[in-house]
C-alpha positions as CSV (number, residue, x, y, z in Angstrom):
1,X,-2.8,71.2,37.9
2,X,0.8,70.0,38.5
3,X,2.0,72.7,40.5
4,X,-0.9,71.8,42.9
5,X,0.4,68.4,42.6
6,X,2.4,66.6,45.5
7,X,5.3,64.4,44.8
8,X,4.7,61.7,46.6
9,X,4.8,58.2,44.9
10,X,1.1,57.3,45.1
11,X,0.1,60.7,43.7
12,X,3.0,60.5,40.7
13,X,1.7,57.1,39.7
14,X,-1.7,57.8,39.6
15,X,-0.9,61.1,37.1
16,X,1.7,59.3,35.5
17,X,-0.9,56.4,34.9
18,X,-3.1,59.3,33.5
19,X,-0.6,60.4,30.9
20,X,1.6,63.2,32.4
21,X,4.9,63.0,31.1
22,X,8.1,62.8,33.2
23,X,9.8,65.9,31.3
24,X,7.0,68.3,32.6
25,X,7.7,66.9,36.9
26,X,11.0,67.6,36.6
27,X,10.6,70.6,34.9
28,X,7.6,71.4,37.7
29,X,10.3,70.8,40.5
30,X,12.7,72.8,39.0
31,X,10.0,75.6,39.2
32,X,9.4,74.9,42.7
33,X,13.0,75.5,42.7
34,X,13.4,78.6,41.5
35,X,10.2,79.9,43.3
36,X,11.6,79.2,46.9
37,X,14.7,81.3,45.8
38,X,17.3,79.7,48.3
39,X,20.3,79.0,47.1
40,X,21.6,76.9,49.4
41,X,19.2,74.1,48.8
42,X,21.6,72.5,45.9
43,X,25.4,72.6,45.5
44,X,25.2,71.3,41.6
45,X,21.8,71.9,39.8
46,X,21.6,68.9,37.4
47,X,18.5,70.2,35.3
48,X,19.8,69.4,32.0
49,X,20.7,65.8,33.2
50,X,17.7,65.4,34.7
51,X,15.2,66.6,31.6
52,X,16.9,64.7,29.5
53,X,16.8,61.4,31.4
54,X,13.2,62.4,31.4
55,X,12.8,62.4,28.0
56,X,14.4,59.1,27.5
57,X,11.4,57.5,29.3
58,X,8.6,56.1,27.0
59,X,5.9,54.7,28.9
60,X,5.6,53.2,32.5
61,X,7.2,50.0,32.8
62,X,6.5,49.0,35.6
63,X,9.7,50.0,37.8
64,X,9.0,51.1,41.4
65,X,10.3,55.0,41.0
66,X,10.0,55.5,36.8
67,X,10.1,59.3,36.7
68,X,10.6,60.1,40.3
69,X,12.4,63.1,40.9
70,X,14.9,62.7,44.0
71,X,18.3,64.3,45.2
72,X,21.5,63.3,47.0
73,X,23.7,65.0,49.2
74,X,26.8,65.9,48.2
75,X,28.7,63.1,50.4
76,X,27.2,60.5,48.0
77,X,29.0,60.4,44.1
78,X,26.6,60.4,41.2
79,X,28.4,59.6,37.9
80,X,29.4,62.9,36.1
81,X,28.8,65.3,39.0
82,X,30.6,67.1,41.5
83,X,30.9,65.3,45.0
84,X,32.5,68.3,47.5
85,X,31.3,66.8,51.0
86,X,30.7,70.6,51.3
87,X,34.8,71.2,50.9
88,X,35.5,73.1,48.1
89,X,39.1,72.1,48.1
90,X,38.1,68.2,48.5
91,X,36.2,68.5,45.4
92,X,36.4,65.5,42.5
93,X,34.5,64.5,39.5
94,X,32.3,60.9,40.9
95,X,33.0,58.9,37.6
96,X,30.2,55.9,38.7
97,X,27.2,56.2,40.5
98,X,27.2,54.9,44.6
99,X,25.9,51.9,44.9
100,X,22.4,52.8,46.2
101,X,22.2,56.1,43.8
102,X,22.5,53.1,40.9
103,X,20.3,50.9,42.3
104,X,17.4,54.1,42.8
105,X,17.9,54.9,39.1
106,X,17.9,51.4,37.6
107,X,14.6,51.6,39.2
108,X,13.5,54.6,37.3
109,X,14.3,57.5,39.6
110,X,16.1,60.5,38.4
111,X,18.7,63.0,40.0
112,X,17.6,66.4,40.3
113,X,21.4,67.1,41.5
114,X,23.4,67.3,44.4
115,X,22.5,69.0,48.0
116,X,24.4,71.3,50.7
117,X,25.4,69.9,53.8
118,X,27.4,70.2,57.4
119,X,30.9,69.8,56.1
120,X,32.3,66.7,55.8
121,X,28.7,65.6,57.3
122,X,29.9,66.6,60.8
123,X,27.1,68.5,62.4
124,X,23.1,68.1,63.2
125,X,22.6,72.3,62.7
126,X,23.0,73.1,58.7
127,X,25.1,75.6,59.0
128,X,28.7,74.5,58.8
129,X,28.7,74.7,55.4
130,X,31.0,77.4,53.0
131,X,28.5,77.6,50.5
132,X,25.1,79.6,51.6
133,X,23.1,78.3,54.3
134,X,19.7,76.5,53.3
135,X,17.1,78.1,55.0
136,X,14.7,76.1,57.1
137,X,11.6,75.4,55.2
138,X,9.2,76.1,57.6
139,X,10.6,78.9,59.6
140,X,14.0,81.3,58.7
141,X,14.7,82.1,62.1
142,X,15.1,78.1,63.0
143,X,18.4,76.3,61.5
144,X,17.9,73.7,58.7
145,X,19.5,71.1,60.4
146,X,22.0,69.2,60.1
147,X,24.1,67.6,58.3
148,X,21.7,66.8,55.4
149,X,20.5,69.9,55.2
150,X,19.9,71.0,51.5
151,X,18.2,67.4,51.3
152,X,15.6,67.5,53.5
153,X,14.7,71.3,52.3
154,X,14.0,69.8,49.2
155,X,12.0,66.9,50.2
156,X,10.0,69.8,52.4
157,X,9.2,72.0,49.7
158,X,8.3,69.3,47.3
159,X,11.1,69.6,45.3
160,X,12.0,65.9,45.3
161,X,10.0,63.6,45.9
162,X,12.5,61.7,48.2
163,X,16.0,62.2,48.8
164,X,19.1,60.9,50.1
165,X,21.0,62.1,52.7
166,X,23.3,60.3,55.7
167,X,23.3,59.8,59.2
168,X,26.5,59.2,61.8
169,X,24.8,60.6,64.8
170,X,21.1,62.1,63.4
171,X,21.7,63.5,59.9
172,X,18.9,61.5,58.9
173,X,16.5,62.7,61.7
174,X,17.2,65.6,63.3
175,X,16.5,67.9,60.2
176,X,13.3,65.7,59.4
177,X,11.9,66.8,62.7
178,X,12.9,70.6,61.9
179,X,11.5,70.4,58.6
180,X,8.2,68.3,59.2
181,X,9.3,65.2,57.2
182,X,9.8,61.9,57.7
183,X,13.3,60.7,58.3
184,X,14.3,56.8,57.9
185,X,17.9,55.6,59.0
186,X,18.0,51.6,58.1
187,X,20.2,49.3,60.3
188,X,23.6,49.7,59.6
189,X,25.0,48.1,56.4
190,X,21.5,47.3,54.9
191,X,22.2,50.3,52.4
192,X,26.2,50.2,50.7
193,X,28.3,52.8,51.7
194,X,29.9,52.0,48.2
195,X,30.4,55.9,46.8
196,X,29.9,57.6,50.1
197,X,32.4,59.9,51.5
198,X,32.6,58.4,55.1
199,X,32.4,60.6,58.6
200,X,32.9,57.8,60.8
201,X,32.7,54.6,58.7
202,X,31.6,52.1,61.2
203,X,28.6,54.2,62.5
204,X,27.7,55.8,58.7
205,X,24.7,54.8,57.1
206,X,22.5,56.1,53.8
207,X,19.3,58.0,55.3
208,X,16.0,58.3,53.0
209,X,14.3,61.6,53.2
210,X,10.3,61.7,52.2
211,X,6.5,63.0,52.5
212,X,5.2,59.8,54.1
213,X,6.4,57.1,55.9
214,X,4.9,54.8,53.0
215,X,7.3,56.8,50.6
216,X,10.3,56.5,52.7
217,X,10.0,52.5,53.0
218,X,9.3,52.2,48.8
219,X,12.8,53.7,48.8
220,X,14.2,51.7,51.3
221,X,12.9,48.4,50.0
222,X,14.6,49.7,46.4
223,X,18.0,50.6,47.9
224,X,18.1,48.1,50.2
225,X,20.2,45.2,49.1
226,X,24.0,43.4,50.3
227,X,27.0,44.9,48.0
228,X,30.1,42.9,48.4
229,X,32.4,45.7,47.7
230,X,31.3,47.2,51.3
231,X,32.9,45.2,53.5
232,X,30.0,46.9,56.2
233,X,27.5,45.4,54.2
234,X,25.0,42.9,54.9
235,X,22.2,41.1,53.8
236,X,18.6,42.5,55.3
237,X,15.2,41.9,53.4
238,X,13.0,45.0,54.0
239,X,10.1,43.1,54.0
240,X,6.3,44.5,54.0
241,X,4.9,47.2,56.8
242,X,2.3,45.5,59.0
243,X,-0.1,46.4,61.6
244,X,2.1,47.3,64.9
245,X,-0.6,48.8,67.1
246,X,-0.4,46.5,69.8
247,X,3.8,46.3,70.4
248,X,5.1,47.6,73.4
249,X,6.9,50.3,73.5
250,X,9.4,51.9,75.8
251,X,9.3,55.4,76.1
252,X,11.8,58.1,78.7
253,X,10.6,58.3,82.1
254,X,9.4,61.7,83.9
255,X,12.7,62.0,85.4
256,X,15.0,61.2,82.4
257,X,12.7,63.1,79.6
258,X,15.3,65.6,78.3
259,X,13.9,68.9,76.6
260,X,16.0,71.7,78.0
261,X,13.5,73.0,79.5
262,X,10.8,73.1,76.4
263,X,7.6,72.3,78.3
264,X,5.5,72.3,74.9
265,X,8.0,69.9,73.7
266,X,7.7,67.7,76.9
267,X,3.5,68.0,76.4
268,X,3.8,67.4,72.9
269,X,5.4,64.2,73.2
270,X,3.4,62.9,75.9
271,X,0.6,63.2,73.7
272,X,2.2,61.1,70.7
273,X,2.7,58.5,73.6
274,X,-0.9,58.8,74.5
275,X,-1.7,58.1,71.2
276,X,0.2,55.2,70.4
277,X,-1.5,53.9,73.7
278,X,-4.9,54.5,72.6
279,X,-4.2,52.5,69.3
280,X,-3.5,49.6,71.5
281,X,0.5,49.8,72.4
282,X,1.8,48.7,75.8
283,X,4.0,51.4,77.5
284,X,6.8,51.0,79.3
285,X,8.7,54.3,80.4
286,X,12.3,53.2,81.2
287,X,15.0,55.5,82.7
288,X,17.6,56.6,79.7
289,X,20.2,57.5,81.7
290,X,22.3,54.4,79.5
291,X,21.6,55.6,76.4
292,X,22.6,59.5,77.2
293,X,25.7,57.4,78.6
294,X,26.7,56.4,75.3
295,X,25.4,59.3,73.5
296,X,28.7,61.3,74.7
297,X,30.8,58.9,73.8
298,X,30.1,59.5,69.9
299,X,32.4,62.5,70.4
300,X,34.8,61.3,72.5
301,X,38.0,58.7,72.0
302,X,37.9,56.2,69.2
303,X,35.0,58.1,67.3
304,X,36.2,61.3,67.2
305,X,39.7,59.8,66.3
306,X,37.6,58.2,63.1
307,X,36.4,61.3,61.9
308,X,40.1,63.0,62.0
309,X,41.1,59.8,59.5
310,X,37.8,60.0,57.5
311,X,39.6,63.5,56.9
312,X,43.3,62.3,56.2
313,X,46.1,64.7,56.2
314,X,44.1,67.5,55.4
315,X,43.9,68.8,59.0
316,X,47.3,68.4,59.6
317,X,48.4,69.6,56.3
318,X,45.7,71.8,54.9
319,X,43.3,73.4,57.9
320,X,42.2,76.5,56.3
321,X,40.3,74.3,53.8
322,X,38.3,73.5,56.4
323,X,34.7,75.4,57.9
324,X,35.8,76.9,61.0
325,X,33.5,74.7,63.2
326,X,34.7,71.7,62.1
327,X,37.8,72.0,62.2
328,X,37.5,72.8,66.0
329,X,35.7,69.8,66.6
330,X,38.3,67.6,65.1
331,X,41.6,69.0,66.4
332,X,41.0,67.2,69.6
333,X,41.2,64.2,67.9
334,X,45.0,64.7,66.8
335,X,45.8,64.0,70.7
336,X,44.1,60.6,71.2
337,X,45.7,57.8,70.9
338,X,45.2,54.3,70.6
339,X,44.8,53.0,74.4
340,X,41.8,56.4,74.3
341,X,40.4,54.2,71.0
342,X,40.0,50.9,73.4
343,X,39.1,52.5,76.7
344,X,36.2,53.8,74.8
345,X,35.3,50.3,73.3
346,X,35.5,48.5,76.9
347,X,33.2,51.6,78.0
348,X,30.5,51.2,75.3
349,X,30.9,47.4,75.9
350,X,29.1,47.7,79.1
351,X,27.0,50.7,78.2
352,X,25.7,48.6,75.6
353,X,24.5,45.5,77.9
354,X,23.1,48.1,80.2
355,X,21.1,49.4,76.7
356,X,20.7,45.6,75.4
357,X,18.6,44.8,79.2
358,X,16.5,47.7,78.7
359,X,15.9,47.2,75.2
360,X,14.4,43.4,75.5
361,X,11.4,44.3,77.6
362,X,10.2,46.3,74.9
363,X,9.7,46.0,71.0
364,X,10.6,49.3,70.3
365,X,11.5,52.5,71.6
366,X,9.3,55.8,70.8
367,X,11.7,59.2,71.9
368,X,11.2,63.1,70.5
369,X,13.6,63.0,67.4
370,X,15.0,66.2,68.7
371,X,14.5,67.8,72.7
372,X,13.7,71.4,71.3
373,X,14.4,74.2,68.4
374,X,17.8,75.8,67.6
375,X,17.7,79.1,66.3
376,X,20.3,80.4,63.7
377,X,21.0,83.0,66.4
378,X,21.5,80.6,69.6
379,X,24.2,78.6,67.1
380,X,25.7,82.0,65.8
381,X,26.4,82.5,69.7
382,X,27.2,79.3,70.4
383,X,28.6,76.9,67.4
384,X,28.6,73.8,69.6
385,X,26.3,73.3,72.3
386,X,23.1,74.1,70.8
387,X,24.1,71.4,68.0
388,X,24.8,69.3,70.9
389,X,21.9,69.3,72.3
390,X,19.9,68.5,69.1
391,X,21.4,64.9,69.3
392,X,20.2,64.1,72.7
393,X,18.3,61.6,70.9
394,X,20.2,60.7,68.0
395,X,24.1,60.0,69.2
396,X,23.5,56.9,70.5
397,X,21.5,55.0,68.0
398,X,24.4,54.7,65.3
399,X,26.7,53.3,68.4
400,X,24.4,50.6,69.2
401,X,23.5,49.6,66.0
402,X,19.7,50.6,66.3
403,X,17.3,51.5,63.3
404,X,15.5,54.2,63.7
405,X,12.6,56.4,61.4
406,X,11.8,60.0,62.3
407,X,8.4,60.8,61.8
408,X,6.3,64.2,61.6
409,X,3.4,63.5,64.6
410,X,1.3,66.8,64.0
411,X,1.7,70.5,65.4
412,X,2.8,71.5,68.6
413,X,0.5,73.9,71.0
414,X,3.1,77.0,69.3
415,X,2.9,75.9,66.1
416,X,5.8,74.5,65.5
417,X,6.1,71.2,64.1
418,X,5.9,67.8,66.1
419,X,8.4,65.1,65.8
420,X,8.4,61.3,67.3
421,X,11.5,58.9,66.6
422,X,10.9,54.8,66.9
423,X,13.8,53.3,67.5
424,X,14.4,49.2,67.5
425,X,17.2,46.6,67.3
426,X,19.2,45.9,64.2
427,X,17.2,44.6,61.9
428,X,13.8,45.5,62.6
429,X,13.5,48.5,60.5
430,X,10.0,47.4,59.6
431,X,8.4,47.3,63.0
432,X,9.5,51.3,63.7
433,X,8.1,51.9,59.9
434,X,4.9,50.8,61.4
435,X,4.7,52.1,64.3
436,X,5.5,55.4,62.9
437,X,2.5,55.3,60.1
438,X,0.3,54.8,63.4
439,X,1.4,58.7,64.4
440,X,2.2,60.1,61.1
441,X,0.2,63.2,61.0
442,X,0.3,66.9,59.8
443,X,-1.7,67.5,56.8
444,X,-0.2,70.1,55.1
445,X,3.9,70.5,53.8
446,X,6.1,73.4,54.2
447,X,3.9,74.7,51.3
448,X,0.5,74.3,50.2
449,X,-0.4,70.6,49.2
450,X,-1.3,68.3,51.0
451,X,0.4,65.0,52.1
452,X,-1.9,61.6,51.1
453,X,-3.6,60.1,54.5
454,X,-1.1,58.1,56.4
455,X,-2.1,54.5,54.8
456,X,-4.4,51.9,57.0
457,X,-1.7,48.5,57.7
458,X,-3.7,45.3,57.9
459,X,-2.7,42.7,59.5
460,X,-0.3,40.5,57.4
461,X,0.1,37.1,56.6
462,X,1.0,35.4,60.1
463,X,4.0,32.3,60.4
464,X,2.6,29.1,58.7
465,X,0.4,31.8,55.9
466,X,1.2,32.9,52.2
467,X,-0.4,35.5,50.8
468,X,-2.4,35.7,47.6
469,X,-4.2,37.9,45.3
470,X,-7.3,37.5,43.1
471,X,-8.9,39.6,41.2
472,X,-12.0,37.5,39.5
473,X,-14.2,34.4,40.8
474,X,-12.0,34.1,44.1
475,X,-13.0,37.3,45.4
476,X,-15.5,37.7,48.7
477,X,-19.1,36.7,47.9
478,X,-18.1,35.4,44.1
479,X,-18.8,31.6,43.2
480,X,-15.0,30.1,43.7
481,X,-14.1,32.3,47.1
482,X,-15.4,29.0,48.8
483,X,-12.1,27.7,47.9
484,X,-10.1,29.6,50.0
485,X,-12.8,29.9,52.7
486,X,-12.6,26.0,53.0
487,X,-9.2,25.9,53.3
488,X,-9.1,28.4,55.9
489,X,-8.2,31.3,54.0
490,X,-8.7,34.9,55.3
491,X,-9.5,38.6,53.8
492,X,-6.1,40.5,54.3
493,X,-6.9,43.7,52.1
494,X,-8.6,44.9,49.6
495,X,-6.5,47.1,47.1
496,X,-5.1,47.5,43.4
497,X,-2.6,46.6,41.1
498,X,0.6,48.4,40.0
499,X,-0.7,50.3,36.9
500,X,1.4,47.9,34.2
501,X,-1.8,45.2,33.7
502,X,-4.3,44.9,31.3
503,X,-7.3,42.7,32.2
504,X,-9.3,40.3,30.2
505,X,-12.6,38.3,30.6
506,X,-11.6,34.5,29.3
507,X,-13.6,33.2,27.3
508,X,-15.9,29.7,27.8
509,X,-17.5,29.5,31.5
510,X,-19.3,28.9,33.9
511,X,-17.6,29.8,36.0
512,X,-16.8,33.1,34.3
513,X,-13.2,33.9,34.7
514,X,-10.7,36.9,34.1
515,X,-7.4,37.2,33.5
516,X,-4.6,39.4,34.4
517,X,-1.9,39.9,31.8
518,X,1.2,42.1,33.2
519,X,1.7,44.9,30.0
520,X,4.2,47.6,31.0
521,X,3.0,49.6,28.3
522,X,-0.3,50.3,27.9
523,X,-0.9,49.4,31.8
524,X,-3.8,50.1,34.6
525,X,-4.3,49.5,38.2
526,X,-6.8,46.8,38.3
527,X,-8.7,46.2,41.8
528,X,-8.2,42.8,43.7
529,X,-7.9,41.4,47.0
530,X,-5.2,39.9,49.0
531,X,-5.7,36.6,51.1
532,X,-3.9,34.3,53.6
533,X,-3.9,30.7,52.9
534,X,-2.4,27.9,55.5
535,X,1.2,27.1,53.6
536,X,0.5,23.7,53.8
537,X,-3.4,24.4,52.2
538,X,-1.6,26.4,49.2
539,X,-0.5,23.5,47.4
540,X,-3.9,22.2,47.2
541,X,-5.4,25.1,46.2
542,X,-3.1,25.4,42.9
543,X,-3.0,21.8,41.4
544,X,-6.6,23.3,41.1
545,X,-5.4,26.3,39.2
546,X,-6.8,25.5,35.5
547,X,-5.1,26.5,32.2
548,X,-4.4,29.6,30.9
549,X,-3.9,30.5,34.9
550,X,-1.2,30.5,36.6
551,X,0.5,31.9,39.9
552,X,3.0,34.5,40.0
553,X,4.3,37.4,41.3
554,X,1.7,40.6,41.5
555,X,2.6,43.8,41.8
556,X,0.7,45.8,44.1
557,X,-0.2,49.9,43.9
558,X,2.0,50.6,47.1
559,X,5.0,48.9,45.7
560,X,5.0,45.4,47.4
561,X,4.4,42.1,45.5
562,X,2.5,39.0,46.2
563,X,1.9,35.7,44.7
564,X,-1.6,36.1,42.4
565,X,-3.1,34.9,39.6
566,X,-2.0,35.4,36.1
567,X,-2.8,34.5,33.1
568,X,-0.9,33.4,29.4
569,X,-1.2,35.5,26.6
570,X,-2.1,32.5,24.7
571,X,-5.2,31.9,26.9
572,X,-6.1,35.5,25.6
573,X,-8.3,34.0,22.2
574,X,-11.5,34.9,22.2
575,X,-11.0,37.3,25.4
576,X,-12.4,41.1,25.6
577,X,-10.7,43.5,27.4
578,X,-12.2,44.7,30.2
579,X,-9.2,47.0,31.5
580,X,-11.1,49.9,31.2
581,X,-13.5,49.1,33.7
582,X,-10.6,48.9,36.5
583,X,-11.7,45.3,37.7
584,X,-14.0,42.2,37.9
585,X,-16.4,43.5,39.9
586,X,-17.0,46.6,37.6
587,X,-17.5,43.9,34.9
588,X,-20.0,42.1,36.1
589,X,-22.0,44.8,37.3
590,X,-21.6,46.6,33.8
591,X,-23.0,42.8,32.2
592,X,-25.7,42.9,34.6
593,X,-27.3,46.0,33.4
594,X,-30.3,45.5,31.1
595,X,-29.6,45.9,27.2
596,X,-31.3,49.4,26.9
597,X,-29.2,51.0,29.8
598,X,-25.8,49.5,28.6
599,X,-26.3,50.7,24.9
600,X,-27.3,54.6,26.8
């Protein structure tokens, strides 16, 4: 049933690929909506938009996130809705679509509407907002977090199957870890900032907010991609997730662990480190002390000084407009000047090469995503240290230009949830989504389904290797797999296609042959296998490649694409179509039977 159904891209595929329409998810997380009854989730409730985009789409066809439900917080514009940045008074009518919001829905995804947020995104609690507070979705008493708040909530109840939110000093992370989901924050510049209301535009990036860690990185990989009207912007491939069991990883010593005083925390996160050691990683704890170092900075000098321009005039000219909070966070910044600005670069200069020594003994860095919980009465108390002490772990990643993916990693002893953060240089935002699918655990959402199995990474194609997929007489154990065994091929994975291909048994043989024709339309997910051939072996191996086959590009069931075998529709005379039966294999087992027992 679909309200039993979770909205996660590998189980929307597979029901879309069974005939559910589009209309009735969005209308399904639009109940979810109105069952969880908090108003604070969205801002601007775009259900009309939304079923109607729905019903615009025909059939799959083939784009990464057709009928995906997903929202955006209200930082980000979205042609023909509200964008507020949680400011009533800033509010204006986004009359184009940010640059990642177009590039999610030109691959099929559609806007469920717009989400709260921590005013003018300053904040990692949830509740410096005007507009009702979004309620943690796991436990009231513990703040949302901050300040994508209403976006996480969403991806947590299963609302949206992903969403987008931002992250200037752990937007993207902290309320992941509160909420049990997974938070990704790319490298900065890899996603546009085209269309986003900036908090401090040098340190601001697009977060993704998801299920799974697989989910997270099919978004990524979509929204990912250089815009020349961002002057920040720059050109990263996501590339594929890999097996990253054996990295090593540094990790906060006994004496510079931070958790206020949370000893379940502490004994939590050593376990998440035991774990990544039992899988193979090498550890390294290292003392922090540099990275707190630059974590104070964020508010300090030349940062702060950014977010009082991201603002304008209006706290010199309109204050009242603004949340209470945030106001008294920025008026400091109306006294710095610009000699403050540069003392604070020479400062991070040399925090940063203290950081940069550090960081190269180790591939990656595993930290908890947040040191312990905030409850909506400690902030009530106290509006700015508790929210300060929920960045501990976050602040300083945006200032030294790390990546970074929060990632759920279970339940704690008291039951509340676990959260690990790998962090890496710029650029290696595939090594931390890795690493984090090798902790990725907690079976069950804020509500009842439950979350796929965190997927199994083989090891992909090494330097000098191109990878390949067959899906006939190439296969292990059939008559042509010889041909890559000679050539020193090797078995990668064994997996499926996207659902837009039919498949066909050629006709004339031996050997038999089938072929793959890429149809949108009328689609299935047809089971093949990947392989790694020497680059300088591939060559050979297709002059061999006889008509109606090719090589092209395949699709693959988790969104990546390899190079695989294809065939013309005008080699397709004479052929039957076997697409029923999901794959060679199938096929020739089904041929095999005796007469009697195929006819029964």
């Amino acid at each position: 049933m679909i309200d039993e159904l979770a909205f996660t891209l590998i189980e929307l595929r597979r029901a879309y690929a069974e005939g559910l329409a589009p209309r009735d998810v969005i209308a399904e997380a639009f109940r979810r909506l109105d069952a969880v009854a908090d108003p604070g989730i969205f801002l601007h409730d775009a259900r009309e938009a939304a079923l109607s985009a729905a019903e615009a789409l025909d059939a799959p066809d083939g784009r990464p996130l057709w009928g995906i439900p997903f929202a955006v917080k209200d930082n980000i514009d979205v042609a023909g809705m509200p964008t507020t940045a949680a400011c009533p008074d800033f509010a204006y009518l986004a009359d184009r679509d940010a640059f990642v919001v177009a590039r999610l829905r030109e691959a099929g995804a559609i806007v469920l509407g717009k989400t709260n947020l921590d005013q003018f995104a300053t904040g990692l609690v949830g509740v410096r907002t005007p507009y009702p507070v979004p309620r943690n979705a796991l436990d009231p008493a513990i703040v949302p977090g901050g300040s994508s708040s209403g976006s996480t909530v969403s991806v947590a109840h299963g609302i949206a199957c992903f969403s987008l939110g931002t992250d200037t000093a752990g937007s993207g992370r902290v309320p992941a870890a509160l909420n049990s989901v997974v938070g990704l924050k790319p490298t900065l510049g890899a996603l546009s900032a085209t269309g986003v209301v900036p908090a401090c535009r040098t340190l601001d990036t697009i977060s993704i907010f998801a299920q799974t860690v697989a989910d997270a990185w099919a978004v990524h990989t979509v929204a990912a991609g250089y815009d020349a009207a961002d002057a920040y912007s720059c050109k990263i491939a996501p590339g594929p997730l890999f097996d990253a069991s054996a990295v090593r990883i540094g990790v906060p010593d006994r004496r510079s662990l931070e958790t206020f005083g949370d000893t379940v925390q502490e004994a939590d996160f050593r376990a998440t480190v035991e774990r990544l050691r039992a899988g193979g990683a090498a550890i390294h704890e290292i003392d922090f002390g540099p990275f707190y170092a630059v974590a104070r900075m964020l508010y300090e000098g030349a940062w702060l000084a950014e977010r009082v321009a991201a603002v304008g005039k209006r706290l010199t000219e309109r204050p009242e407009t603004l949340h209470p909070t945030t106001r008294a966070i920025f008026e400091p910044g109306l006294k710095l000047t610009a000699v403050d600005a540069f003392e604070g670069f020479y400062r991070l200069k040399a925090l940063r090469t203290q950081c940069e020594i550090l960081l190269a003994q180790v591939d990656a860095l595993c930290v908890p995503t947040i040191p312990t919980f905030v409850t909506l009465d400690e902030i009530a108390a106290d509006p700015i240290g508790p929210n300060s002490r929920l960045g501990t772990y976050t602040n300083f990643v945006n200032l030294l230009d790390l990546c970074g993916i929060a990632v759920p990693a279970g339940v704690r002893s008291d039951g509340r949830p676990g959260s690990a953060t790998l962090l890496a240089s710029a650029g290696r935002d595939a090594l931390c989504a890795s690493i984090a699918t090798t902790i990725e655990a907690g079976a069950m959402g804020a509500t009842d389904w439950v979350r796929p199995a965190s997927p199994v990474l083989v090891p992909q194609p090494a330097a000098g290797e191109i990878a390949l997929a067959v899906c006939g007489a190439h296969m292990s154990g059939l008559p042509l797999n010889r041909e890559l065994a000679e050539r020193g091929g090797r078995l990668l994975r064994v997996c499926r296609t996207a659902p837009v291909y039919r498949l066909h048994a050629l006709a004339g043989g031996p050997p038999f042959r089938p072929g793959l024709v890429k149809q949108a339309s009328r689609g299935a997910s047809i089971a093949l296998e990947v392989w790694a051939l020497p680059r300088e072996r591939f060559g050979d191996f297709i002059s061999g490649v006889p008509s109606p086959l090719a090589i092209g590009t395949v699709e693959l069931e988790d969104g990546s694409s390899v190079k695989g075998f294809l065939c013309e529709a005008a080699g397709l005379t004479g052929a039957a179509d076997i697409t029923d039966l999901g794959g060679w294999r199938a096929y020739l087992a089904e041929k095999a039977k005796p007469a009697t027992e195929a006819a029964a």
